[in-house]
N, CA, C and O of each residue as an XYZ file, in Angstrom:
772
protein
N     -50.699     70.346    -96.992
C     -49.275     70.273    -97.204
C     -48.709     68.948    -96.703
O     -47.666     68.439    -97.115
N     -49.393     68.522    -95.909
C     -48.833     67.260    -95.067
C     -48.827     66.183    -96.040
O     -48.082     65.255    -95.726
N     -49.447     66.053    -97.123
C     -50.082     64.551    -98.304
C     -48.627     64.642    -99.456
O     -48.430     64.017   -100.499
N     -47.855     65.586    -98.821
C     -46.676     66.056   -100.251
C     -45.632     65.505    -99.737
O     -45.357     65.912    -98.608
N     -44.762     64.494   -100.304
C     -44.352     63.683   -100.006
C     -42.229     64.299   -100.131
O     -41.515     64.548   -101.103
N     -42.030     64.306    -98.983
C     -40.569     65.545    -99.095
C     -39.441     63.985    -99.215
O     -39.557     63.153    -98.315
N     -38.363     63.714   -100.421
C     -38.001     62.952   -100.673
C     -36.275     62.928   -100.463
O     -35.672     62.881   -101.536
N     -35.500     62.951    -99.358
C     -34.226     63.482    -99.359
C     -33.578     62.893   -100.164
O     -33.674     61.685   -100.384
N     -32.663     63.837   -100.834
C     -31.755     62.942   -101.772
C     -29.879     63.661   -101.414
O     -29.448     64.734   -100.991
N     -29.238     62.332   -101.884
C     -27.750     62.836   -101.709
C     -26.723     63.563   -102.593
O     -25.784     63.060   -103.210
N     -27.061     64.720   -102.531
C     -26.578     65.108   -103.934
C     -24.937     64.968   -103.840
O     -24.139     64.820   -104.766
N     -24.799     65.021   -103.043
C     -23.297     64.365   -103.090
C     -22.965     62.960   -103.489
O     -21.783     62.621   -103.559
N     -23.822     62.219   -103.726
C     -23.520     60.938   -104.375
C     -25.141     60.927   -105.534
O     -26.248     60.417   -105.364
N     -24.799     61.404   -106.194
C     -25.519     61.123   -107.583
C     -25.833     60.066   -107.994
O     -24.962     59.271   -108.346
N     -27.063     59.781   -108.060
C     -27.426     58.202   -109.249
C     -26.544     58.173   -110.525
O     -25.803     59.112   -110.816
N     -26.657     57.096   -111.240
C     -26.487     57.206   -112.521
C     -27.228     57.840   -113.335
O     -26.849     58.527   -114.284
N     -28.529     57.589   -112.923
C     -29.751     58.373   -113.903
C     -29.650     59.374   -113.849
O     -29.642     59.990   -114.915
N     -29.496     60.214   -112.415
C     -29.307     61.883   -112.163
C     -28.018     62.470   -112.426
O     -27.890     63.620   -112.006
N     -27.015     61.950   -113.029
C     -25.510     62.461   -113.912
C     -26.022     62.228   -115.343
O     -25.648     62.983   -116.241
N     -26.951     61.103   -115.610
C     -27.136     61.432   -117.136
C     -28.196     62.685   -117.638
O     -28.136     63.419   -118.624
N     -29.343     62.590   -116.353
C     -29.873     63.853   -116.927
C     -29.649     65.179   -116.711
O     -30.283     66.149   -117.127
N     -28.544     65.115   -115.921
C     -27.093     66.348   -115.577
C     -26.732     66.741   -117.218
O     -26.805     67.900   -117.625
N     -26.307     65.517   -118.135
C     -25.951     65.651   -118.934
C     -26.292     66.190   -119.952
O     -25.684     66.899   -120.755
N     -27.889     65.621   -119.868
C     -28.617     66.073   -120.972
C     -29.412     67.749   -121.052
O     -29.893     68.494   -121.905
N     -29.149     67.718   -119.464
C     -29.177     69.466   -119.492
C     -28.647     70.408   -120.183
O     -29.133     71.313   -120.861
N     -27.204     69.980   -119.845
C     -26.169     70.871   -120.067
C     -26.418     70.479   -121.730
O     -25.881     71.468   -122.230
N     -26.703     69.988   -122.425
C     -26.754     69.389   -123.782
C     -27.490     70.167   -124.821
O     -27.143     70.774   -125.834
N     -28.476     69.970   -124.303
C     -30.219     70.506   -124.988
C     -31.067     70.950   -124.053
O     -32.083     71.491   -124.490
N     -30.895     70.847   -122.421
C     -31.693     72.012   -122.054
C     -31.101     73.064   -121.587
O     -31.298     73.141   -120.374
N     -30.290     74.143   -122.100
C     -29.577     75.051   -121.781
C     -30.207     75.754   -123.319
O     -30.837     76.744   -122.945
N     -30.276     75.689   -124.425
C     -31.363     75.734   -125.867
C     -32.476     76.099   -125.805
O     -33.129     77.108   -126.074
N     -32.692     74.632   -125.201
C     -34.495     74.207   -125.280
C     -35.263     74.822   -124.112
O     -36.456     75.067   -124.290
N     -34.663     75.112   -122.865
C     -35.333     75.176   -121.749
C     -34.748     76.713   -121.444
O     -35.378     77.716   -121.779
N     -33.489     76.758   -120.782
C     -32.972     77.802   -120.415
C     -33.180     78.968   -121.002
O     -33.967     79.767   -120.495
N     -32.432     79.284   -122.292
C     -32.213     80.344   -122.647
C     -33.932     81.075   -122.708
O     -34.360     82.114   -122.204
N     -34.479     80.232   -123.378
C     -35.995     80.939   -123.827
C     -36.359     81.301   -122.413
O     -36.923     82.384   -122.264
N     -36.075     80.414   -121.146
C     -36.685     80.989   -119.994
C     -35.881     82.375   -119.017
O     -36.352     83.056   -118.106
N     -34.701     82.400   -119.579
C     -33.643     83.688   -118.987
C     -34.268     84.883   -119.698
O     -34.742     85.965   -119.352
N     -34.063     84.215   -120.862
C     -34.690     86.000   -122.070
C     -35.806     86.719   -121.177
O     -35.797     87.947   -121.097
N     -36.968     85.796   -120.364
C     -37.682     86.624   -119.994
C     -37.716     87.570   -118.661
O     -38.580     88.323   -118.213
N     -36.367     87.198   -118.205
C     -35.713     88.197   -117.249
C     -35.275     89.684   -117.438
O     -34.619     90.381   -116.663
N     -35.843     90.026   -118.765
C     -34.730     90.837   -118.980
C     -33.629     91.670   -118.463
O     -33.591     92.776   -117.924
N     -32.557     90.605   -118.865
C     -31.360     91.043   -118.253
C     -30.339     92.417   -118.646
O     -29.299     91.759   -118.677
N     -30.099     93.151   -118.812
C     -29.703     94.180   -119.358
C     -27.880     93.596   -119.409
O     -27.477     93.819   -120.551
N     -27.069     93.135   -118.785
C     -26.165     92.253   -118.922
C     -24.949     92.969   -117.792
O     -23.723     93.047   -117.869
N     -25.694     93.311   -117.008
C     -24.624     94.269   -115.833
C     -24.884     93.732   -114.886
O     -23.903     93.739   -114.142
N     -26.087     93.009   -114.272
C     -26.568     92.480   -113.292
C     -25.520     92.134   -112.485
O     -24.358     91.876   -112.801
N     -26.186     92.157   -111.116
C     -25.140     90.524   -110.259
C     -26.216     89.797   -110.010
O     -27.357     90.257   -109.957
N     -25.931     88.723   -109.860
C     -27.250     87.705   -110.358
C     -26.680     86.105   -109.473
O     -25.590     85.603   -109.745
N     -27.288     85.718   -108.811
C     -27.528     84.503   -108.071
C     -27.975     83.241   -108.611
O     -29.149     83.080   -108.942
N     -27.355     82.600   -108.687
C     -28.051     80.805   -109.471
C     -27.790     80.102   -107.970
O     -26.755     79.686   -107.449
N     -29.332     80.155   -107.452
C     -28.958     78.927   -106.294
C     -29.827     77.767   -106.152
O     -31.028     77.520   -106.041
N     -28.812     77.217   -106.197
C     -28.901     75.684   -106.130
C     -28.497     75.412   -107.778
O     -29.340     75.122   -108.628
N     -27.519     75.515   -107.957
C     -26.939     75.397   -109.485
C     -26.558     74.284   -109.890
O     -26.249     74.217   -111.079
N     -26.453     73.051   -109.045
C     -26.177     71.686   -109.717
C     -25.111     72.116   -110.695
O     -24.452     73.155   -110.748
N     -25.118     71.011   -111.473
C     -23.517     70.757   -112.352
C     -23.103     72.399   -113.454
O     -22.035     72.489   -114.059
N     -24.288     73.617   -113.495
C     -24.040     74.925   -113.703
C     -24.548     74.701   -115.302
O     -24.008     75.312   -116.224
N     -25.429     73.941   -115.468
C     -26.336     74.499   -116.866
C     -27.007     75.514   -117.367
O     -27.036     75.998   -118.499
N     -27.836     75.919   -115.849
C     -27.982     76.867   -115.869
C     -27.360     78.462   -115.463
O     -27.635     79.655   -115.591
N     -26.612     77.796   -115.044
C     -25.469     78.783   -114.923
C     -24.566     79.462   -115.722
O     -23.962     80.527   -115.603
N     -24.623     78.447   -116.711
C     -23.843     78.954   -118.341
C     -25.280     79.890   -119.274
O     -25.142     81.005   -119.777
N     -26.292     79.242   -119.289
C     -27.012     80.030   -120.111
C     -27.244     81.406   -119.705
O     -27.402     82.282   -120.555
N     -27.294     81.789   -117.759
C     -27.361     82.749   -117.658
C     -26.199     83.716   -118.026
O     -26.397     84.691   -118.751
N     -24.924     83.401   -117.479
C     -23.713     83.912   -117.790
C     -23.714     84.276   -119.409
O     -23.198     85.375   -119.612
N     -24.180     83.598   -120.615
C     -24.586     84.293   -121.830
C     -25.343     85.813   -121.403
O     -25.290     86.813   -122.118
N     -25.896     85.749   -120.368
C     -27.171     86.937   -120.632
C     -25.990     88.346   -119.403
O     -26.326     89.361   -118.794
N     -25.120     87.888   -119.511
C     -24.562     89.160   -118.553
C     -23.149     89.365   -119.192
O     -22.196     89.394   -118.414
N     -22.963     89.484   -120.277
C     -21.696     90.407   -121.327
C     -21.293     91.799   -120.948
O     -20.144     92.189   -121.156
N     -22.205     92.558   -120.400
C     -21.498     94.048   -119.878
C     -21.661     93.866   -118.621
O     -22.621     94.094   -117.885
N     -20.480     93.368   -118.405
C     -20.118     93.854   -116.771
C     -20.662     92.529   -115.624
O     -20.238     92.014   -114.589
N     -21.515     92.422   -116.283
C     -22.292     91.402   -114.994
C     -21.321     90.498   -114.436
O     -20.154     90.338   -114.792
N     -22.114     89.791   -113.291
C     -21.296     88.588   -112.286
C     -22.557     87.880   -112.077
O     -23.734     88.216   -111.946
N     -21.698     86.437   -112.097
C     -23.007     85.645   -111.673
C     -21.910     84.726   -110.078
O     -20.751     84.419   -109.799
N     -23.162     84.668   -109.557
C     -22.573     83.777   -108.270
C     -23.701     82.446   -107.858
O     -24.846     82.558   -107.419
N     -22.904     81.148   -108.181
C     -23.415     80.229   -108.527
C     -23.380     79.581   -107.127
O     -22.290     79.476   -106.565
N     -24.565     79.119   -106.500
C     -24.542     78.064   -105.195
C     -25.265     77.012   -105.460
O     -26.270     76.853   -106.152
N     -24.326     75.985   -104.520
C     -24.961     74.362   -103.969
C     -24.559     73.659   -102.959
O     -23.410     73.588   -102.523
N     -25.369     73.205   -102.631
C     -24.941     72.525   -101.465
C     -24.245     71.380   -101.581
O     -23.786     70.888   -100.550
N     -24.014     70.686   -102.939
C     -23.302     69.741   -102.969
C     -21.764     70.054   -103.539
O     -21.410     70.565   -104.601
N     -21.137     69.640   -102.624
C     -19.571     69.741   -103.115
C     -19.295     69.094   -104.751
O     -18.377     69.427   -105.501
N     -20.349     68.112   -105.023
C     -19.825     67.425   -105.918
C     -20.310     68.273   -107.163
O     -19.471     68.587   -108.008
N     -21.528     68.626   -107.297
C     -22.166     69.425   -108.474
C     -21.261     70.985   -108.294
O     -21.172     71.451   -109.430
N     -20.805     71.613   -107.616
C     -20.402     72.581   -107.700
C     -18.935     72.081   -108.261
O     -18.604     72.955   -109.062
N     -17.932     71.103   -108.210
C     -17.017     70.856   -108.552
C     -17.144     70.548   -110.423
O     -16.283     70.537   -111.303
N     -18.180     70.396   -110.439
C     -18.739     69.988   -111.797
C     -19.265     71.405   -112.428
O     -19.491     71.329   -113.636
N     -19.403     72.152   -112.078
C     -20.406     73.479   -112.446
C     -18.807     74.489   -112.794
O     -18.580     75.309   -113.684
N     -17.713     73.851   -111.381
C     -16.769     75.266   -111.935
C     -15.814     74.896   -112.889
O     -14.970     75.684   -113.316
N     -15.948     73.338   -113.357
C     -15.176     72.840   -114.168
C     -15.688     72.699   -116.004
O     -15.072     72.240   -116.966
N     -16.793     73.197   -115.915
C     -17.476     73.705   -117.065
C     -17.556     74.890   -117.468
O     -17.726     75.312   -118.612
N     -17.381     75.630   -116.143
C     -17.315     76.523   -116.697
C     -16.173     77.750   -116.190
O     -16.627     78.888   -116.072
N     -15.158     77.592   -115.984
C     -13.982     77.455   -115.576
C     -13.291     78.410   -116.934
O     -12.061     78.455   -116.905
N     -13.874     79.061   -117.943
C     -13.380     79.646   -119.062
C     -14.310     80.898   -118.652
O     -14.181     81.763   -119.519
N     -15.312     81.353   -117.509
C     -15.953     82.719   -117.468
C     -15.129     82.813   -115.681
O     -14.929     82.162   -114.655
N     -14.837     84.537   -116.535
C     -14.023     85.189   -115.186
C     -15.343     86.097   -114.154
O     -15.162     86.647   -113.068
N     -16.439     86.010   -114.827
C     -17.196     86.507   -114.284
C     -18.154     85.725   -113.361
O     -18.905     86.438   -112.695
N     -18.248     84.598   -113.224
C     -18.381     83.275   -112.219
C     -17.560     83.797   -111.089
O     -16.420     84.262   -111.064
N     -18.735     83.529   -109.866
C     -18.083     82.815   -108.502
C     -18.824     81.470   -108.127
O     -20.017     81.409   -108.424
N     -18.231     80.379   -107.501
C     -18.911     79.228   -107.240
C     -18.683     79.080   -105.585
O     -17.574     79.255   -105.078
N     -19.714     78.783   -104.917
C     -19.664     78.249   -103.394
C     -20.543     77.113   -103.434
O     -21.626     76.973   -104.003
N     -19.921     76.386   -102.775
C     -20.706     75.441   -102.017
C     -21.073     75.171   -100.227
O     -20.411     75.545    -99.259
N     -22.062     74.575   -100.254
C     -22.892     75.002    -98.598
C     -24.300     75.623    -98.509
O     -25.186     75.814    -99.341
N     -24.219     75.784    -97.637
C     -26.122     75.903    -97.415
C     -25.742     77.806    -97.122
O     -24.636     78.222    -96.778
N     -26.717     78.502    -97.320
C     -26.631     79.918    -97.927
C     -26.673     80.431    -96.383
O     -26.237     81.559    -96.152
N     -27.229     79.571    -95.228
C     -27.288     80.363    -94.628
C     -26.095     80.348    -93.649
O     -25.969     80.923    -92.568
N     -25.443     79.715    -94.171
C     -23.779     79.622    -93.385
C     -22.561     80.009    -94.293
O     -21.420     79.717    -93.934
N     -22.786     80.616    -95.377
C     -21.791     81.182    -96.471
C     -21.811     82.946    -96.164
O     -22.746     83.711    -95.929
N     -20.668     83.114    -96.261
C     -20.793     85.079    -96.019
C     -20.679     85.143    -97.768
O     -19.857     84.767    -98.603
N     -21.950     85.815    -97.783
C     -22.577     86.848    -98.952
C     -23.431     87.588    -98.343
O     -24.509     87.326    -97.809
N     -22.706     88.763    -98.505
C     -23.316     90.298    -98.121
C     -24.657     90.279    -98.322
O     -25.093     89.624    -99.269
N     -25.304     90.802    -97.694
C     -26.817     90.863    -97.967
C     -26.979     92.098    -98.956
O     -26.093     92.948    -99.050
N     -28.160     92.151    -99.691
C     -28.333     93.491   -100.757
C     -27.654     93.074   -101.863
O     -27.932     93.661   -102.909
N     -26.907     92.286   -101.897
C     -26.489     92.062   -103.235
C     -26.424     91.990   -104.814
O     -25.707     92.541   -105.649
N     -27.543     91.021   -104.886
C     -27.922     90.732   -105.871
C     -29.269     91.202   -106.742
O     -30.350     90.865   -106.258
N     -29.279     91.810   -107.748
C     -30.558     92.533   -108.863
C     -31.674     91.156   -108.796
O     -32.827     91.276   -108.383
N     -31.106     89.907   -109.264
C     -31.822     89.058   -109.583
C     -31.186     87.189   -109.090
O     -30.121     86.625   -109.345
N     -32.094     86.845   -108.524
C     -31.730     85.576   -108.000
C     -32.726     84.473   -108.913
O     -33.852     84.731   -109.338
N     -32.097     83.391   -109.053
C     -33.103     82.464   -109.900
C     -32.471     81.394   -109.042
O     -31.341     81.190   -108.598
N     -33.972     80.623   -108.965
C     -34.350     79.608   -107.893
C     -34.931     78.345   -109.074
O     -36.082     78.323   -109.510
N     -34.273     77.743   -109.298
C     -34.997     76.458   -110.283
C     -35.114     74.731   -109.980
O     -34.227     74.026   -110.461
N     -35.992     74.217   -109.346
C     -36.272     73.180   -109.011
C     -35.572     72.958   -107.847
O     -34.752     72.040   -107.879
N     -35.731     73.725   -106.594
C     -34.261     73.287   -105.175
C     -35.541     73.322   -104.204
O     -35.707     72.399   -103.407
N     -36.499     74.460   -104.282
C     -36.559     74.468   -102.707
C     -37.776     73.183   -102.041
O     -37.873     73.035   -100.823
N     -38.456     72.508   -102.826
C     -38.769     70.990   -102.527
C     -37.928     70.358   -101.796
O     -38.270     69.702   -100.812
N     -36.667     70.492   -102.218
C     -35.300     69.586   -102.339
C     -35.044     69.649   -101.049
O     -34.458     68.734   -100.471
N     -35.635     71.220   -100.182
C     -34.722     71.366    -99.014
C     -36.108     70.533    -97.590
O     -37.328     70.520    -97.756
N     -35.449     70.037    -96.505
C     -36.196     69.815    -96.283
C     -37.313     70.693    -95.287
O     -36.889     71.761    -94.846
N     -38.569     70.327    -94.958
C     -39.459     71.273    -95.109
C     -39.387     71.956    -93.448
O     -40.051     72.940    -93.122
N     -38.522     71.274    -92.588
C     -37.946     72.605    -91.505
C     -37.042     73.496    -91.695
O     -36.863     74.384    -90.861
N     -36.527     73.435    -92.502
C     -34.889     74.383    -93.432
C     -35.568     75.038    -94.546
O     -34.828     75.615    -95.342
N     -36.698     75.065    -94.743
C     -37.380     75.973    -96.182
C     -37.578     77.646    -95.249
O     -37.108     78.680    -95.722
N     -38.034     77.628    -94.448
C     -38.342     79.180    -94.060
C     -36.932     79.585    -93.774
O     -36.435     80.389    -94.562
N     -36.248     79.185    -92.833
C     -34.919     79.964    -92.850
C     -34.068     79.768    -94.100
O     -33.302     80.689    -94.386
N     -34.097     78.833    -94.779
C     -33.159     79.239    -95.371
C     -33.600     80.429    -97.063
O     -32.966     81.131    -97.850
N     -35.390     79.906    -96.788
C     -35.449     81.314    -98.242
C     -35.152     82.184    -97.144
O     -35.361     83.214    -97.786
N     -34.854     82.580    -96.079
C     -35.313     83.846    -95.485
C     -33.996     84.655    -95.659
O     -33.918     85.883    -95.667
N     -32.755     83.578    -95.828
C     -31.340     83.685    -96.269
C     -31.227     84.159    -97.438
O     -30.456     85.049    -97.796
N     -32.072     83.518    -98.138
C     -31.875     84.036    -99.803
C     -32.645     85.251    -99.708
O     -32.171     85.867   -100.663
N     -33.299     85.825    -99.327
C     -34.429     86.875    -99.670
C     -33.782     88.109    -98.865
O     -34.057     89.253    -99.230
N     -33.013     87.910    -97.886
C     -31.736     88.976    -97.284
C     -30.638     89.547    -98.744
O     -29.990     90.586    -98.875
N     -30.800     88.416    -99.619
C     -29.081     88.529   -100.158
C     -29.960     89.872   -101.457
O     -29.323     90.688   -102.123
N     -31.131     89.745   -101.467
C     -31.810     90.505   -102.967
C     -31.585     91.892   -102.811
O     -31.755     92.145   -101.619
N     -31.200     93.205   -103.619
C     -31.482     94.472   -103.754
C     -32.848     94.550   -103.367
O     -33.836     93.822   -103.464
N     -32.501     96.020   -102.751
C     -33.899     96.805   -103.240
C     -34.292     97.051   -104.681
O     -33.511     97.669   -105.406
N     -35.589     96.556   -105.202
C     -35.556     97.161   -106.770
C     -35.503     95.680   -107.357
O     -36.365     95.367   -108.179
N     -34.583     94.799   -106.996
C     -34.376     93.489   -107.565
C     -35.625     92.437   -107.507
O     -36.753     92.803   -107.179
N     -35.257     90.890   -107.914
C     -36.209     90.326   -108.142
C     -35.893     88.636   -108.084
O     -34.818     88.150   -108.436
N     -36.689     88.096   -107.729
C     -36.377     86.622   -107.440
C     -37.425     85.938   -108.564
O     -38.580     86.321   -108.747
N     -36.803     84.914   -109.227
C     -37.732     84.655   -110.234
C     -37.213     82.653   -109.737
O     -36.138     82.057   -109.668
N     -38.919     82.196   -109.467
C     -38.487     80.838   -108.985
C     -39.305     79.469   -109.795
O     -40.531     79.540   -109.878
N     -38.835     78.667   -110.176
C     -39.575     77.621   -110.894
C     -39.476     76.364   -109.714
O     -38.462     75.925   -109.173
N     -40.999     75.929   -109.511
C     -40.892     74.300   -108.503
C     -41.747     73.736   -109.297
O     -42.657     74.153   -110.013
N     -40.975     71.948   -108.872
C     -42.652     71.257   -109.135
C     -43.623     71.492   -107.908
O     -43.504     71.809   -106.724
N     -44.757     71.145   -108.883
C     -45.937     70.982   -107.310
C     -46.477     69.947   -108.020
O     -47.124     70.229   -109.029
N     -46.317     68.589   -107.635
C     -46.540     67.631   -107.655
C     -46.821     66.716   -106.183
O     -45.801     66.642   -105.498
N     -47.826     66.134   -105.697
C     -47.971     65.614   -104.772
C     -46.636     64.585   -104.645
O     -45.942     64.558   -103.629
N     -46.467     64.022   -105.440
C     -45.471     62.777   -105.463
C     -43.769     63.372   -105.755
O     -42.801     62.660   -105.487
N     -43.628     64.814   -106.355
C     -42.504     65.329   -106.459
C     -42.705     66.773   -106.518
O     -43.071     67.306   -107.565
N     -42.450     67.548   -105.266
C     -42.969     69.218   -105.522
C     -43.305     68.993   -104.132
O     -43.241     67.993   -103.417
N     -43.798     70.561   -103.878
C     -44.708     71.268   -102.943
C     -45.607     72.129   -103.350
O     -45.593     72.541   -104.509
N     -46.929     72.701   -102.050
C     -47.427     72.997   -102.984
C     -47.602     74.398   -102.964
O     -47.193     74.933   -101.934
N     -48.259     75.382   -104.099
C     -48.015     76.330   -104.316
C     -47.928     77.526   -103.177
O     -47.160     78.475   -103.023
N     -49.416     76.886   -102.235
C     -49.530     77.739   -100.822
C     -48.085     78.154   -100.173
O     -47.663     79.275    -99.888
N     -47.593     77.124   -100.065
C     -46.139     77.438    -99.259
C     -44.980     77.781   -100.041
O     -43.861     77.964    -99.561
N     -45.264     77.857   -101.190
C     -43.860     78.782   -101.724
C     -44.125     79.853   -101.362
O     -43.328     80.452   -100.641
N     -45.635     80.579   -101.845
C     -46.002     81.895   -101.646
C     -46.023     82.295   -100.260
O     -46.334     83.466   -100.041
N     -45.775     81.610    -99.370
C     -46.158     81.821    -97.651
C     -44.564     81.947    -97.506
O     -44.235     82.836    -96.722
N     -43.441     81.197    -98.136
C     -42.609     81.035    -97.708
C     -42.007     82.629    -98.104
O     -41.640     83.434    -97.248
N     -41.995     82.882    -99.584
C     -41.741     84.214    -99.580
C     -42.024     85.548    -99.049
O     -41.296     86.517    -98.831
N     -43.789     85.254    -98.841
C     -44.826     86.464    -98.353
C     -44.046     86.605    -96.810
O     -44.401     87.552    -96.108
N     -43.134     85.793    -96.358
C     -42.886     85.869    -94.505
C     -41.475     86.657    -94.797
O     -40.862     87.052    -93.805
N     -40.864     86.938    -96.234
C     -39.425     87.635    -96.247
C     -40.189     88.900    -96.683
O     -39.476     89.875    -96.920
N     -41.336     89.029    -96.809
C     -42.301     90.573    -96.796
C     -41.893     90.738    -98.599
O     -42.006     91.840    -99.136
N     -41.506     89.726    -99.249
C     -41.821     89.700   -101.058
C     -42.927     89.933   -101.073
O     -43.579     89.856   -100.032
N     -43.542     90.323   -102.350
C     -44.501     90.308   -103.343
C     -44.687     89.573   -104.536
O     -44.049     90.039   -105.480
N     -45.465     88.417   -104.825
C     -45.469     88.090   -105.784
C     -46.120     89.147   -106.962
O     -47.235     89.665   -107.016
N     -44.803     89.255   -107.991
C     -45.326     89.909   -109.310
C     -46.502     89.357   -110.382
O     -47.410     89.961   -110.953
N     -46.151     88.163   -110.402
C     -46.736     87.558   -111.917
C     -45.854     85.978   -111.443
O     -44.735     85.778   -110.971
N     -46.977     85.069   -111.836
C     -46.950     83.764   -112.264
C     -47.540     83.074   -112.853
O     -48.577     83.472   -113.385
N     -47.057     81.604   -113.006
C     -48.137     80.616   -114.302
C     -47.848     79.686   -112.959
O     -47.099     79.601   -111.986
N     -49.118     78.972   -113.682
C     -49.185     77.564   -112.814
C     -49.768     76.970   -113.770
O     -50.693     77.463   -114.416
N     -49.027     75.268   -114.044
C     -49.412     74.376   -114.717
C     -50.283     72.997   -113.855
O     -50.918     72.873   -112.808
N     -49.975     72.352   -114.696
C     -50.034     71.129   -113.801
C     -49.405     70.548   -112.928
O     -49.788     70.105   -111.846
N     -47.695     70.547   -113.747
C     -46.858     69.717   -112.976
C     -45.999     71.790   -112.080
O     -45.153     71.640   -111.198
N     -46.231     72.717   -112.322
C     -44.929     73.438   -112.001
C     -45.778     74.641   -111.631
O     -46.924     74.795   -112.051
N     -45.193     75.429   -110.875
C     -45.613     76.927   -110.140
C     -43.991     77.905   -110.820
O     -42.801     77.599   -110.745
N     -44.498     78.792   -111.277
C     -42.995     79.675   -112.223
C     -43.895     80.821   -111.223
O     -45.092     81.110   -111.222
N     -42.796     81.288   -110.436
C     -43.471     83.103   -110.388
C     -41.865     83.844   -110.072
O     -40.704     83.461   -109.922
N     -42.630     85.124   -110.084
C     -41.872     86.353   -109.984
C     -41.942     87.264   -108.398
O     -43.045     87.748   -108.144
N     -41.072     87.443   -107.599
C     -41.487     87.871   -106.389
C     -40.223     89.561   -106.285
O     -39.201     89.769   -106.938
N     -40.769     90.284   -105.404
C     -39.865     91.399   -105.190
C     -40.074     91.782   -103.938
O     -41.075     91.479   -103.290
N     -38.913     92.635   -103.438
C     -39.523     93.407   -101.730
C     -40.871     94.472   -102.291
O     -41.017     95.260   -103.225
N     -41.603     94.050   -101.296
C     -42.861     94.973   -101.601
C     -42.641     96.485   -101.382
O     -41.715     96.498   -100.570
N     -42.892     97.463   -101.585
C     -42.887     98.591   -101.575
C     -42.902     99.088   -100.103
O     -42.899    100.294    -99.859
């Protein structure tokens, strides 16, 4: 784990490059990427459902498609600036809540949520703030519910797979089912029985 190179970045002050490919999210990968990867949640559309680490809320809109009866989605980031961007896109669904801050200093009830989706953040965090703070997120899940998480594992951008699964296996999850590629680790985790 030590050769994986943890890269802080300011998400409160955005590159240029990282607002354009903000852009191109919200564009064509909310289509191309998202939706095909929500469908396999199946969402029944009542959920309450967690997007954390939601950046400018791309994915936050495709999920909000998948929750029409009844559902709520509650969108987090730690950057003031992407969350100002996430509620201003999407600022036309009454079924959105947006916070910004680190999860483990925000009051959200624990038990909450059916389903939490975790997509490219917890690299991001750095690697003394990864156990407490999944340990924050893995408080907020139902019984019955399910955390579904996509990272890179890339030596040069990622972590690696050992410690996602260690990081969850210590909130007493279960991993369900995953793929592992080259560049990415996708799995499925739940409270174990």
């Amino acid at each position: 784990m030590e050769d994986y190179e943890y890269k802080k970045v300011d998400f409160n002050n955005p590159s240029f490059m990282f607002t354009i490919e903000d852009m191109l999210k919200n564009m064509i990968g909310v289509p191309l990427f998202y939706n095909p990867y929500f469908k396999t949640f199946g969402l029944k559309g009542n959920e309450n459902v967690l997007d954390f680490g939601c950046g400018g809320g791309s994915s936050s809109r495709a999920l909000l498609k998948f929750l029409s009866r009844g559902g709520n989605l509650t969108a987090i980031d730690a950057s003031d600036f992407w969350i100002k961007k996430a509620r201003k896109r999407l600022e036309k669904y009454t079924n959105a809540t947006f916070m910004a801050g680190d999860i483990r200093n925000l009051y959200i009830k624990d038990n909450l949520f059916d389903v939490i989706s975790i997509i490219h953040v917890i690299h991001d965090i750095s690697p003394e703030d990864r156990k407490d703070t999944v340990g924050a997120i893995c408080r907020k899940l139902k019984q019955g519910g399910r955390i579904y998480i996509r990272e890179p594992i890339k030596k040069s951008h990622g972590m690696p797979v050992d410690e996602i699964r260690a990081l969850f296996n210590d909130c007493e999850l279960r991993e369900k089912d995953y793929i592992i590629s080259k560049s990415e680790y996708r799995g499925i985790f739940a409270i174990s029985p």
